[in-house]
BAFI-3210 file (N, C-alpha, C; in Angstrom, 3 decimals, decimal comma, padded with zeros to 6 digits):
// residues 230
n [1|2|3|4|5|6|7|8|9|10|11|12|13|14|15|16|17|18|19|20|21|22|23|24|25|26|27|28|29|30|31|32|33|34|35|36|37|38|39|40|41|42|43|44|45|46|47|48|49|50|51|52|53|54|55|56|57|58|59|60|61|62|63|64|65|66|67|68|69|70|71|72|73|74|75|76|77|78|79|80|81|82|83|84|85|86|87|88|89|90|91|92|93|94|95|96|97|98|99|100|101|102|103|104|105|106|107|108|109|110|111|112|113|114|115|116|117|118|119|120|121|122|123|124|125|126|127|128|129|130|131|132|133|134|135|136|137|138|139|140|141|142|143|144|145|146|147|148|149|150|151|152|153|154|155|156|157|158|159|160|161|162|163|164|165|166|167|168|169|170|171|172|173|174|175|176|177|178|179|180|181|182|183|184|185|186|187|188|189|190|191|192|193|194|195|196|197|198|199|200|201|202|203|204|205|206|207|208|209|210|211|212|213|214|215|216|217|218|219|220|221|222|223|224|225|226|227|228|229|230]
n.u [000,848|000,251|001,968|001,755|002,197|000,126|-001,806|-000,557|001,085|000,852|000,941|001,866|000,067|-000,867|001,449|001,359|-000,921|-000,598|001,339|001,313|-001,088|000,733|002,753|000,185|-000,857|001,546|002,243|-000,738|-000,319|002,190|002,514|002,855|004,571|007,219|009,298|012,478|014,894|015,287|014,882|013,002|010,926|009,221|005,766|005,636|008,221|007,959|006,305|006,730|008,693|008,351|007,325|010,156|011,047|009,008|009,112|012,394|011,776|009,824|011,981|013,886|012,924|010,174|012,426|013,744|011,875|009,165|009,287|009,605|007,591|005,407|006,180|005,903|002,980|001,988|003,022|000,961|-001,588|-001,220|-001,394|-003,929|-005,359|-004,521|-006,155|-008,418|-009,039|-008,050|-010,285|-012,676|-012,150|-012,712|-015,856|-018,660|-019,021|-021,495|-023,514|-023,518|-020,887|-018,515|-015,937|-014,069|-012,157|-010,069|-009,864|-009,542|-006,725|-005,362|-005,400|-004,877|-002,616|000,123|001,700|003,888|005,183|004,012|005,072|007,519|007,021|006,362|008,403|010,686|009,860|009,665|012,738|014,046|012,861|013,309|016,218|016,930|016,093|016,991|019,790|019,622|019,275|021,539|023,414|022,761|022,990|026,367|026,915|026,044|023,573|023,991|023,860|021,803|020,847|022,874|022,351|019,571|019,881|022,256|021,013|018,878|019,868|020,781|018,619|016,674|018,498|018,643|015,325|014,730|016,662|015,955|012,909|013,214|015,092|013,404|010,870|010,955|013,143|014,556|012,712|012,751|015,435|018,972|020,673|018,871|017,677|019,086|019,398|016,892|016,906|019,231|018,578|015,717|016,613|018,419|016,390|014,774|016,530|016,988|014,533|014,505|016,067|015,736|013,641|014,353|014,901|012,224|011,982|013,592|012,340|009,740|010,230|011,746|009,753|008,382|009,538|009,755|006,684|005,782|007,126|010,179|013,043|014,577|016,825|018,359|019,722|019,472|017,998|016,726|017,137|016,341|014,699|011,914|010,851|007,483|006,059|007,169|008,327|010,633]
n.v [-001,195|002,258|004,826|007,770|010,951|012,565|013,486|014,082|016,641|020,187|020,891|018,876|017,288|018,922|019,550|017,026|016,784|019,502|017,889|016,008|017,219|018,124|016,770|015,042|016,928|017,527|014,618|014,412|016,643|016,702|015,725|017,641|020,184|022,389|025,436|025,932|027,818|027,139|024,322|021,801|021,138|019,575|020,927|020,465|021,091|023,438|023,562|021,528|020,852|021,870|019,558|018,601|020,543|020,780|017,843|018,499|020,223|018,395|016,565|018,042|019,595|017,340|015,100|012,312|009,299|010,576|012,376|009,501|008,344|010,544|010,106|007,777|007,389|009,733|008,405|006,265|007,421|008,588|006,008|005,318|007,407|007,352|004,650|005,739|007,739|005,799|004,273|005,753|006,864|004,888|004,349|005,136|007,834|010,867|010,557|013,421|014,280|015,708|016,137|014,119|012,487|014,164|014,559|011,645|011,346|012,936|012,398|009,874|007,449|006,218|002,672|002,582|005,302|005,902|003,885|004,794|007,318|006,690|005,396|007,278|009,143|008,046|007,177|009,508|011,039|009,463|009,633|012,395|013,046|011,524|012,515|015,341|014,598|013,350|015,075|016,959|015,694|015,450|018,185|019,387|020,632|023,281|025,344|025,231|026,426|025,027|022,204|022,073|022,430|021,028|018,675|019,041|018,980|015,922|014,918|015,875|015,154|012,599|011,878|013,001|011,372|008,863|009,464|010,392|008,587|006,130|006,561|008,160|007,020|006,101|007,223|010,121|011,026|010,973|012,936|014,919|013,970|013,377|016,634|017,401|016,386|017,326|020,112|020,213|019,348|021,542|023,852|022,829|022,674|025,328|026,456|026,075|027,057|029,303|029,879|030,054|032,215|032,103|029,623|029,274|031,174|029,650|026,916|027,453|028,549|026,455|024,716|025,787|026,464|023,255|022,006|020,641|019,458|017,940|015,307|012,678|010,831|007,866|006,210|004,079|003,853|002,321|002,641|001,096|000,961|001,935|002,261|003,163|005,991|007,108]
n.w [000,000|-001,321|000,729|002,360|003,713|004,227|005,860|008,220|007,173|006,141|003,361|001,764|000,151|-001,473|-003,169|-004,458|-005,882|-007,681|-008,681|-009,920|-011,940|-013,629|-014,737|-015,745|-018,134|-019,579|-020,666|-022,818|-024,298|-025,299|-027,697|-029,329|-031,455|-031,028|-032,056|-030,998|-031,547|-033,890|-033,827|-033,494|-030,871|-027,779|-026,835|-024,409|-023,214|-021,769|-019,490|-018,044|-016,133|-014,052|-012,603|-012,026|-010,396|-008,191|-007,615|-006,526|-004,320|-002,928|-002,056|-000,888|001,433|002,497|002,223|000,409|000,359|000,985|-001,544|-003,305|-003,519|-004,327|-006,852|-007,781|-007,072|-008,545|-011,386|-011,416|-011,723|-014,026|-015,336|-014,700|-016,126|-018,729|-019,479|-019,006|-021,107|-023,126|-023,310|-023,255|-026,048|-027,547|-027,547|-029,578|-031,847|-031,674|-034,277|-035,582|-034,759|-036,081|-035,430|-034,569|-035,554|-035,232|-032,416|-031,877|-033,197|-031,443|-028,880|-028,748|-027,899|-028,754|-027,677|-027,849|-027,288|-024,871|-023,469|-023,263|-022,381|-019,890|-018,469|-018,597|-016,858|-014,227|-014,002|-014,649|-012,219|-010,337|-010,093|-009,930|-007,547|-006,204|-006,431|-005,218|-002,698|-001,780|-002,704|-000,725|001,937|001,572|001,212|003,426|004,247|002,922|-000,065|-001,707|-004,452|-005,827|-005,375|-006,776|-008,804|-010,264|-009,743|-011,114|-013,832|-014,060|-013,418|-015,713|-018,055|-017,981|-017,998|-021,058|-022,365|-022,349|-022,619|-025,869|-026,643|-026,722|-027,653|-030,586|-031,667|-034,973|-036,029|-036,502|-038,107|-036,918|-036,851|-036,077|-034,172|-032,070|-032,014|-030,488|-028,281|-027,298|-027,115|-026,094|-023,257|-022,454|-022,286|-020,550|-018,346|-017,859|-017,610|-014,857|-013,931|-014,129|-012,245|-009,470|-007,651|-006,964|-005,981|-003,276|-001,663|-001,412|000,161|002,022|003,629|004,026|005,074|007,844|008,467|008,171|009,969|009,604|007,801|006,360|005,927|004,498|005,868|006,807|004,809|002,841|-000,500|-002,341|-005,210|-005,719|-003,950|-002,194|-000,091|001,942|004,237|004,533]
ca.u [000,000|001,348|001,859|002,435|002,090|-000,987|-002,407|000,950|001,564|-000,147|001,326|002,355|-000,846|-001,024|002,084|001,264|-001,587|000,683|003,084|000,472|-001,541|001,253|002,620|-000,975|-000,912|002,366|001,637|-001,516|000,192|003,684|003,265|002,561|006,438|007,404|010,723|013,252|016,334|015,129|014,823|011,555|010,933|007,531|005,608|005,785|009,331|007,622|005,568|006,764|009,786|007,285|007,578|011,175|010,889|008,237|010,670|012,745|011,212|009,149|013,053|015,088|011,830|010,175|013,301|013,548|011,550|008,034|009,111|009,843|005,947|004,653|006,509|004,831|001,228|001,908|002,612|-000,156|-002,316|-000,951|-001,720|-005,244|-005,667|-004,480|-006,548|-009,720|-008,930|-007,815|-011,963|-013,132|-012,248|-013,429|-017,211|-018,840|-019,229|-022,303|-023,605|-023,577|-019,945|-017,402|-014,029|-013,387|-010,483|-008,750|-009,275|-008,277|-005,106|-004,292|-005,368|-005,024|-001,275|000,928|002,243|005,851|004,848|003,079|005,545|008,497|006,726|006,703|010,039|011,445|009,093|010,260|014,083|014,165|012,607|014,375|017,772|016,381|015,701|018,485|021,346|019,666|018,877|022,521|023,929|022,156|024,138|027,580|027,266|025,472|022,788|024,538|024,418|020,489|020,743|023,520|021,824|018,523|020,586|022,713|019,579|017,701|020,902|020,905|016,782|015,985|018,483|018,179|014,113|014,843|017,613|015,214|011,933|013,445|015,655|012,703|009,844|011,178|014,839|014,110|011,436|013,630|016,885|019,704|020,959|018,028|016,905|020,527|019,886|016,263|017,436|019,847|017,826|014,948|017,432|018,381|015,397|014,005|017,352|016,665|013,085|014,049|017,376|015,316|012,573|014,854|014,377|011,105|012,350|014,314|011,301|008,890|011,760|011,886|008,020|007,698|010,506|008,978|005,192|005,914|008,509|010,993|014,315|014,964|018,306|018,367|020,897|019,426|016,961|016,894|017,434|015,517|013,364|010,487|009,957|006,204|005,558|008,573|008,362|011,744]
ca.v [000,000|003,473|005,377|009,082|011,681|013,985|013,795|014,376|017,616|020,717|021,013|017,577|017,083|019,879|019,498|015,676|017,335|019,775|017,369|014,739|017,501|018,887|015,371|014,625|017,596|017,212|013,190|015,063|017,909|016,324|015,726|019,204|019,787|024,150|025,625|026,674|027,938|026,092|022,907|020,810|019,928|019,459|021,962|020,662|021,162|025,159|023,003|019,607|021,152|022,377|018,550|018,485|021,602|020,063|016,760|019,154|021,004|017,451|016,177|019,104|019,485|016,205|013,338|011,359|008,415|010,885|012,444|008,777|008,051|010,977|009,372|006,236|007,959|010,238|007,401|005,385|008,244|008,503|005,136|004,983|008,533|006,647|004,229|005,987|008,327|005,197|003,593|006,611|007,011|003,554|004,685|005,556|009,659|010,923|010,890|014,529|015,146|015,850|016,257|012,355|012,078|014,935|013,506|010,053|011,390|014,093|011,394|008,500|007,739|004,906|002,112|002,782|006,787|005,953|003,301|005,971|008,669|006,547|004,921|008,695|009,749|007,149|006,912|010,961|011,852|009,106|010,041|013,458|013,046|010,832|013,306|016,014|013,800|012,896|016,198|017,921|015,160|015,757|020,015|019,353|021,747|024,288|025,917|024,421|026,599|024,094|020,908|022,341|022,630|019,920|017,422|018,877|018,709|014,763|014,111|015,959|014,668|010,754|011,752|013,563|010,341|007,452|009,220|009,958|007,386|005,141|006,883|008,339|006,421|005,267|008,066|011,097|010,990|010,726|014,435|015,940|013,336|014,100|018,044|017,549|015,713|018,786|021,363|020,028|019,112|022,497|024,061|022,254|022,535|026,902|026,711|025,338|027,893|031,133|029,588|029,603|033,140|031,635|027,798|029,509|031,834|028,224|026,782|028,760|028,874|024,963|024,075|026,819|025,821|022,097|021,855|019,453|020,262|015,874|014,712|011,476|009,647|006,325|005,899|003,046|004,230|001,602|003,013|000,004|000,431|002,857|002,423|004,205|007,090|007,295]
ca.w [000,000|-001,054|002,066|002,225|004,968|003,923|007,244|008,740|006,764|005,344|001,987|001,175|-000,749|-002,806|-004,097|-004,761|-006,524|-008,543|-009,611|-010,934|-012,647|-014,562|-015,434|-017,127|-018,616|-020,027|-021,291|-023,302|-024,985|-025,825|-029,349|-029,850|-031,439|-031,068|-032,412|-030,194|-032,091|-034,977|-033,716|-033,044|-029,479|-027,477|-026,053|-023,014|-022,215|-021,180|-017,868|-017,714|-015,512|-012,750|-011,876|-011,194|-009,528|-007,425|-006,688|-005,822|-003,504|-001,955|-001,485|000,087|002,936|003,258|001,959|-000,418|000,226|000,436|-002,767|-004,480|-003,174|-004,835|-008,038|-007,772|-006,836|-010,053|-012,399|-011,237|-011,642|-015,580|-016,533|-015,117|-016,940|-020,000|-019,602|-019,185|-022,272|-024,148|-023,528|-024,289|-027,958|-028,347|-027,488|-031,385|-031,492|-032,059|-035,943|-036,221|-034,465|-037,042|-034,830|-033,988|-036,178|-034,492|-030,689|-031,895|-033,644|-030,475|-027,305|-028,931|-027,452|-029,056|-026,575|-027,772|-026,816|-023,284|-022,342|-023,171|-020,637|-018,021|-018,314|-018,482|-015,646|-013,358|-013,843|-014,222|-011,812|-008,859|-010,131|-009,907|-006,192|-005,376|-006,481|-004,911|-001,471|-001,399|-001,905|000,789|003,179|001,431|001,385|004,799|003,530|002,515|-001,291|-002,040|-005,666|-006,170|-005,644|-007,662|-010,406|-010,581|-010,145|-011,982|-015,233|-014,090|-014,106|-016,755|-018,960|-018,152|-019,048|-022,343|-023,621|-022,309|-023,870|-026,961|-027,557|-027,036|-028,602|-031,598|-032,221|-035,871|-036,631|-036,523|-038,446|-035,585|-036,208|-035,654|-033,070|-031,386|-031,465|-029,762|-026,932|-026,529|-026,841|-024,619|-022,108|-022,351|-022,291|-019,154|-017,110|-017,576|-017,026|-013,259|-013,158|-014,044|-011,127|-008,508|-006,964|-006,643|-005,217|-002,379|-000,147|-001,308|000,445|003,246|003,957|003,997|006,480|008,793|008,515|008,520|011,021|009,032|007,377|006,248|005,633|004,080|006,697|007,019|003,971|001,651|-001,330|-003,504|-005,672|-005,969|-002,339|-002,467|001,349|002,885|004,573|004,269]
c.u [000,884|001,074|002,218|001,575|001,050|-001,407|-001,367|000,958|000,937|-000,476|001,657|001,355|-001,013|-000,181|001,893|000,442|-001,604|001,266|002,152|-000,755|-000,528|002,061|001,303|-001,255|-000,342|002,193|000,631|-001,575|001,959|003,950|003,135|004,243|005,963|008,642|011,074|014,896|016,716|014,865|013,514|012,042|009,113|007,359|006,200|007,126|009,175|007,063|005,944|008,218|009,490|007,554|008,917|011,745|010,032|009,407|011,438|012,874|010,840|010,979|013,674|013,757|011,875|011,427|012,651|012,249|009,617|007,998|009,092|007,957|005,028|004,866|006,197|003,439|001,133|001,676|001,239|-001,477|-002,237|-001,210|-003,444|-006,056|-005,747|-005,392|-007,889|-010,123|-009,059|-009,822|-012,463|-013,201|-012,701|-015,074|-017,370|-018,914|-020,518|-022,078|-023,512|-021,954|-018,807|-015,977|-013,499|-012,302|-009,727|-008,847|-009,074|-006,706|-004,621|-004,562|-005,264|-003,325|-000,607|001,125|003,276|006,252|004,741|004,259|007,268|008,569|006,842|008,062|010,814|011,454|009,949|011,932|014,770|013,911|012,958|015,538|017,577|016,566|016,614|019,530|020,789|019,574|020,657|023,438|023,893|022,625|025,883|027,651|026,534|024,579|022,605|024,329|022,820|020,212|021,814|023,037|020,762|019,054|021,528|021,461|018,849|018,924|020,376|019,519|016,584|017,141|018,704|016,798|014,137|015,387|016,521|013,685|012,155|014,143|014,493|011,795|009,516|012,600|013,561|013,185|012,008|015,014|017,638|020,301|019,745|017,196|017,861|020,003|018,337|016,266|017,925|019,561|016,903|015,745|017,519|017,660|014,350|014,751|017,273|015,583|013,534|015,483|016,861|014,036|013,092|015,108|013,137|010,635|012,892|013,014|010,069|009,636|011,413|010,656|007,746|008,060|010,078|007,601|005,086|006,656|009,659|011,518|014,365|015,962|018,151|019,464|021,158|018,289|017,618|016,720|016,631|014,687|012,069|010,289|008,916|005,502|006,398|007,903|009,629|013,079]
c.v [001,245|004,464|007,125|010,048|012,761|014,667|014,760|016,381|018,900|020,418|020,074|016,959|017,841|020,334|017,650|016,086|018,106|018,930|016,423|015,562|017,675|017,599|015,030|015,814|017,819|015,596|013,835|016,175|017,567|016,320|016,876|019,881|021,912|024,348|026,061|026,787|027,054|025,063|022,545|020,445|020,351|020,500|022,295|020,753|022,866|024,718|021,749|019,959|021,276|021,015|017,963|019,782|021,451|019,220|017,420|019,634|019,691|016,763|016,872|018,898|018,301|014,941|012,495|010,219|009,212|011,390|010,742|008,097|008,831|010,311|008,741|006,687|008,651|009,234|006,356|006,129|008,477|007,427|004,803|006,296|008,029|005,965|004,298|006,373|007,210|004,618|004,583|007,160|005,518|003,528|005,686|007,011|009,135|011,126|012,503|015,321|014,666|015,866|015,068|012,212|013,112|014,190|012,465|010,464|011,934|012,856|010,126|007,815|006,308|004,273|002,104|004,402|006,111|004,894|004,123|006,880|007,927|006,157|006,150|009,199|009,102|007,252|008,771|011,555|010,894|009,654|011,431|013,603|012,567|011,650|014,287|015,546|013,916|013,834|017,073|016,971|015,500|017,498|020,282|020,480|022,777|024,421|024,853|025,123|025,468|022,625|021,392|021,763|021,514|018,876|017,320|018,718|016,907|014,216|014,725|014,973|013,238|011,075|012,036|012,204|009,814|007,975|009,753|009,306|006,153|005,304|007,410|008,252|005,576|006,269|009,258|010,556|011,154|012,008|015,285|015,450|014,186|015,828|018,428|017,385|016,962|019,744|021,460|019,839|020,417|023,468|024,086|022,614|024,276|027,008|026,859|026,207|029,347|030,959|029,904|030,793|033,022|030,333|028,422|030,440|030,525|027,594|026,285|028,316|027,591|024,875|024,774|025,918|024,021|021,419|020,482|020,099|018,212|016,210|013,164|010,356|008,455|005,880|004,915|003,533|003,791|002,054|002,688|000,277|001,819|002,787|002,670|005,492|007,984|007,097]
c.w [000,000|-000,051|001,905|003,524|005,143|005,200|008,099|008,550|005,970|004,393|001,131|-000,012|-001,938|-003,569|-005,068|-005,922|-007,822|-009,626|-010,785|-012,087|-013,565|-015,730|-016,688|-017,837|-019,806|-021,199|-022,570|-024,173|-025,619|-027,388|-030,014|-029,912|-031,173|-031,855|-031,240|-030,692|-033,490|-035,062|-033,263|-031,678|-028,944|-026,751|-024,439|-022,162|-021,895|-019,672|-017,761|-016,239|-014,563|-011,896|-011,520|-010,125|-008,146|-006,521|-006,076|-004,227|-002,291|-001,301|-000,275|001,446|003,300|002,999|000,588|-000,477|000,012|-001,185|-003,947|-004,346|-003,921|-006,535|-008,446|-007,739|-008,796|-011,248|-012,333|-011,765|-013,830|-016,131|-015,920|-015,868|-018,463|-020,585|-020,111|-020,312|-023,375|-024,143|-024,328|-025,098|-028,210|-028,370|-028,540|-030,903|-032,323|-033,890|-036,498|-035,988|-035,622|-036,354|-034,422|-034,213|-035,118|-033,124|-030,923|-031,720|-032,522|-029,033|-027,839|-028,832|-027,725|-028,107|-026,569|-026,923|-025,247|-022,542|-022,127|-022,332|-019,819|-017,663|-017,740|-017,320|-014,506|-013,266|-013,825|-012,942|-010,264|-009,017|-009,918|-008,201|-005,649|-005,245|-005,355|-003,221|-000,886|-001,354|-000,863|002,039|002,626|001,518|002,752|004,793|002,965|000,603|-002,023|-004,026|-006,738|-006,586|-006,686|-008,681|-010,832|-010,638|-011,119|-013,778|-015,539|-014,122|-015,338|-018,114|-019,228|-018,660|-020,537|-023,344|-023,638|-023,142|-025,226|-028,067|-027,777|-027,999|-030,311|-032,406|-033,455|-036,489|-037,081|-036,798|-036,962|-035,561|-035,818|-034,467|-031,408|-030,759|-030,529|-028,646|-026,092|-026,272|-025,816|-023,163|-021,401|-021,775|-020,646|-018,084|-016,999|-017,306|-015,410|-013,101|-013,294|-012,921|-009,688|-007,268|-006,450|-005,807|-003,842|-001,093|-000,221|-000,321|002,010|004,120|004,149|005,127|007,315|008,842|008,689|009,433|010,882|008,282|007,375|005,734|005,807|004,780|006,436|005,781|003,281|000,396|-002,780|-004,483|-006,297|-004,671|-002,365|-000,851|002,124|003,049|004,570|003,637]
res [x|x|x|x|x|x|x|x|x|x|x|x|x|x|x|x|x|x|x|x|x|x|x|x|x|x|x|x|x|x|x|x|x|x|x|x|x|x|x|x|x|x|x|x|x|x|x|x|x|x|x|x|x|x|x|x|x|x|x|x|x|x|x|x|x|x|x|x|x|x|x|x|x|x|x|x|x|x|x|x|x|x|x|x|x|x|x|x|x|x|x|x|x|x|x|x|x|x|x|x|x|x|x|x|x|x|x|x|x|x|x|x|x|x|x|x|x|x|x|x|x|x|x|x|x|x|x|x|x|x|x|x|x|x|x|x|x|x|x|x|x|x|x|x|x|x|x|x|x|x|x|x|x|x|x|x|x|x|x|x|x|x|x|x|x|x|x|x|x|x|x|x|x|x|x|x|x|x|x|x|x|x|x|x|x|x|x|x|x|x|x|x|x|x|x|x|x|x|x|x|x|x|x|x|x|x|x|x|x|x|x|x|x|x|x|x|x|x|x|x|x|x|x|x|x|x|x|x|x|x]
***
C-alpha cells in the first residue's frame, strides 16, 4: 500500500496534486512539437519542468523516500488517466460530431509513446531526487541553488535520452533526433534555473510551517519500495 504523509503535513498534498496535474498535462500535450532555435521539441518542455521543480522542492523538505511516493502515486495516476482516455475514444461519437479524427489522432497515445513517458518519468525523476537527497548530506545543507541545479541537469536529462531514444529512435533521423534531446534538455534545465528566486522563499516557507528540514541519513534508497516514509 502506497503510504504518504498527507495527514501528517499541510502542503504535502497539494504538491502531490501539482506534480500529478502537470505530469498529465504534459503526457496530453507532448506531441505538440514548437521551435526553439530552430529545432523541433515538445511543447511541453515550457511546464513539464514544474515537476522536477516540485521533486525538488518534496526532497530538500520532506526526503527522499516521500518524494519517491509521490513518483509512484503520479505514475499510477498517468496510466489509469491513460486508460480511461484510451476507452473513451473507443465509445462511437455521435452521428452529427465531425471532430473524432482529431481527438483520436491528439489522445489516442501509441504504446511505444506511453511506455516511453513513463520509463522517463520514473528513472528521471528518482535520479532526480536521489542526487539532490545525497547532496544535501555531502554540502550538509549548505548551497540548495547548487543541488537544484545539478539534479535537476541529471533528471531531466536521463528523461529527455530514455523518452526519446525510445519513442522516436528510428522516426527522426539521428541528427536531428541528437539536437532535440539537446535542446529540450536544455530548455528544461533553464526553465528550473530562471525559477529559482522563486524555489528559495517556497523553500523557506515549507521548512517553517511544517517543522521538518529531512536529511536522508538512514533511507533506503531503492526506488520500488512505495511504502517508505523514508
Amino acid at each position: 500500500m502506497l503510504r504518504t504523509d498527507f495527514g501528517k503535513f499541510k502542503y504535502l498534498g497539494l504538491f502531490a496534486a501539482l506534480n500529478i496535474t502537470f505530469l498529465l498535462v504534459s503526457n496530453f500535450t507532448a506531441a505538440r512539437l514548437i521551435e526553439i532555435g530552430g529545432v523541433g521539441v515538445s511543447v511541453s518542455v515550457l511546464y513539464f519542468p514544474l515537476t522536477y521543480l516540485i521533486a525538488d522542492i518534496l526532497t530538500e523538505v520532506y526526503g527522499y523516500g516521500q518524494a519517491r511516493n509521490i513518483v509512484w502515486l503520479s505514475i499510477f495516476c498517468s496510466i489509469i488517466a491513460s486508460i480511461v482516455v484510451s476507452l473513451a475514444l473507443l465509445v462511437p461519437p455521435a452521428t452529427f460530431f465531425e471532430n473524432d479524427a482529431a481527438f483520436q489522432q491528439v489522445f489516442m497515445t501509441a504504446p511505444k509513446i506511453a511506455l516511453a513517458g513513463l520509463l522517463a518519468v520514473f528513472t528521471g525523476d528518482i535520479c532526480n531526487s536521489y542526487v539532490l537527497a545525497k547532496m544535501k548530506i555531502w554540502n550538509k545543507g549548505q548551497h540548495l541553488w547548487l543541488r537544484f541545479i545539478v539534479s535537476t541537469i541529471v533528471g531531466e536529462g536521463i528523461n529527455t535520452f530514455v523518452f526519446y531514444g525510445i519513442a522516436l529512435y528510428g522516426v527522426l533521423p539521428n541528427d536531428l533526433l541528437l539536437q532535440g534531446i539537446l535542446m529540450g534538455w536544455a530548455a528544461k534545465t533553464l526553465v528550473e534555473f530562471v525559477l529559482l528566486p522563486v524555489t528559495y522563499p517556497v523553500v523557506r516557507f515549507l521548512k517553517k510551517a511544517e517543522g521538518v528540514d529531512h536529511y536522508d541519513y538512514k533511507t533506503d534508497f531503492n526506488p520500488f519500495i512505495i511504502n517508505s516514509k523514508s
